[in-house]
N, C-alpha and C positions, 0 to 999 in steps of 0.2 A: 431473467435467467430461468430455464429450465431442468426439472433434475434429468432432462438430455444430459446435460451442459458438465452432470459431474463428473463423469469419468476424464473428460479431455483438465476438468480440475483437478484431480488425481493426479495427473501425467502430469500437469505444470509443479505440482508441488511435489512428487517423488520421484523426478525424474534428473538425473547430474545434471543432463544436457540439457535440458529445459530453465534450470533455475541458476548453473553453475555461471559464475565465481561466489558472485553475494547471495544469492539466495539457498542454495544448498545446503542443511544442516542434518543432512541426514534421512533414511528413511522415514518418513512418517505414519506406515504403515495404511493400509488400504482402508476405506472409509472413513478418513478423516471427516472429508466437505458431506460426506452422507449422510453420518451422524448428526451434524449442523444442520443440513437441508431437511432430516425429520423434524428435530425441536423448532426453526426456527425458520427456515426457507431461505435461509441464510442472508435476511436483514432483520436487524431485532432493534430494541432499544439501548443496548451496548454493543454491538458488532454487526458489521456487513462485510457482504463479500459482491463484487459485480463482476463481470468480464469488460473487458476491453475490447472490441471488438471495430474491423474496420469499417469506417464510417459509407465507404461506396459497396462496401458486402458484409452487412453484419455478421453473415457463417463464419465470417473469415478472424478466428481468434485471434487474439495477441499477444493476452496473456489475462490478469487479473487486480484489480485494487484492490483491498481492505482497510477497514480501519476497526477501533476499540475504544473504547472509554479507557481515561487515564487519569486516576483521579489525580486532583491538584490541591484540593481543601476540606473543611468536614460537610462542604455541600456544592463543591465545586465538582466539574473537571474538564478535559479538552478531551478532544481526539488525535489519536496518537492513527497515521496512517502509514500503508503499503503499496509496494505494487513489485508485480514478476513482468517481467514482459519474456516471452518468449526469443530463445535468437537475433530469430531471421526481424524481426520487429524492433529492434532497439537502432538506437541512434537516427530516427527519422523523427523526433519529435512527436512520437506515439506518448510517451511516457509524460511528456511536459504537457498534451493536452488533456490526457486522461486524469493528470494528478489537478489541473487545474478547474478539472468538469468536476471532478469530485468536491473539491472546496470550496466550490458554488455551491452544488446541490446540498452538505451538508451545512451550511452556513444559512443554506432557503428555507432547510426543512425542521433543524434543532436551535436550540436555543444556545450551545455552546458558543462564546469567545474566542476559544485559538485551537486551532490546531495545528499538531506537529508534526515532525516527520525525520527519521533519522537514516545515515547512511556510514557504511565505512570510510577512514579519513581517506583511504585508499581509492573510492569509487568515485573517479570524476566525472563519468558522465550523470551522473544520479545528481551530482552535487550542482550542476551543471542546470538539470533539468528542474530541479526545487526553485534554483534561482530563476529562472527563466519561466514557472508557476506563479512568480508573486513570494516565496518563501524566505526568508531573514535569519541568514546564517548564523547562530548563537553562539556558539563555543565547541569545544572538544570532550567528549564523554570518557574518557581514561578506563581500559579495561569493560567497557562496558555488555558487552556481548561475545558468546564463546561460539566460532564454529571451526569447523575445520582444525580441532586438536588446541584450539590456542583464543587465549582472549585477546580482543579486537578492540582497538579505541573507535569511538564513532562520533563522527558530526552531528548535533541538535542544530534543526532547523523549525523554525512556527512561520504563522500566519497570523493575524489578528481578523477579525471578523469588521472593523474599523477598515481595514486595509484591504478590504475586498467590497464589503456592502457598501453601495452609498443609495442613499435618497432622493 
């Protein structure tokens, strides 16, 4: 990524139309990803940020993954991840291979065990595409995230590092 690349990351992130139903929470105010790209070029040792981009035109955005460190113990933790996809880019199986590149590439490069991934109970394509990742539907999060005026139950979903690496 380039800091080209942040303004069109601006747009995915404070834009209704770009992130709405589920990812929309509001303005986030301009230089979010800028802020990040000075400290950190937006991959660090507790967060990343990549584009999505189409595999026959990389110009061709789609939206973005992340993920975070989430702790789990007094020396543990996983990573908890994301992703926006733009629009016109959802439901082609954009999202199921980018969440799937991502949990190779973090499972090649760190030393984490599981990582996770949540969605609203509402969002079946998402819930759809986790499954369809490799990811192991856990339970239901009760109130666990607020957008849109109201708290929202959400689906926990992981991976194991067992259930992707083998030898």
């Amino acid at each position: 990524m380039l800091s080209d690349d942040l303004p069109e990351l601006e747009r995915m992130l404070n834009s209704r139309e770009a992130s709405h139903p589920y990812n929309w929470f509001g303005y986030q105010g301009s230089g979010h990803f800028g802020k990040r790209w000075e400290r950190s070029g937006l991959l660090s040792a507790d967060e990343g940020v990549l584009l999505v981009v189409y595999e026959q035109d990389p110009d061709h955005r789609l939206g973005f993954v992340s993920w975070d460190k989430s702790k789990t113990g007094q020396n543990s933790f996983c990573w908890n991840i994301g992703i926006n996809l733009l629009p016109d880019a959802r439901g082609q199986g954009h999202g199921t291979e980018a969440q799937r590149q991502l949990v190779e590439y973090l499972f090649a490069h760190t030393q984490v065990n599981r990582i996770e991934a949540g969605t609203e109970v509402d969002n079946f394509a998402e819930q759809r595409a986790l499954d369809k990742a490799g990811f192991t539907r856990e339970g239901v999060l009760r109130g666990w995230l607020f957008r849109g005026g109201r708290w929202r139950d959400c689906v926990r979903y992981s991976v194991l590092r067992e259930e992707v690496v083998r030898d």
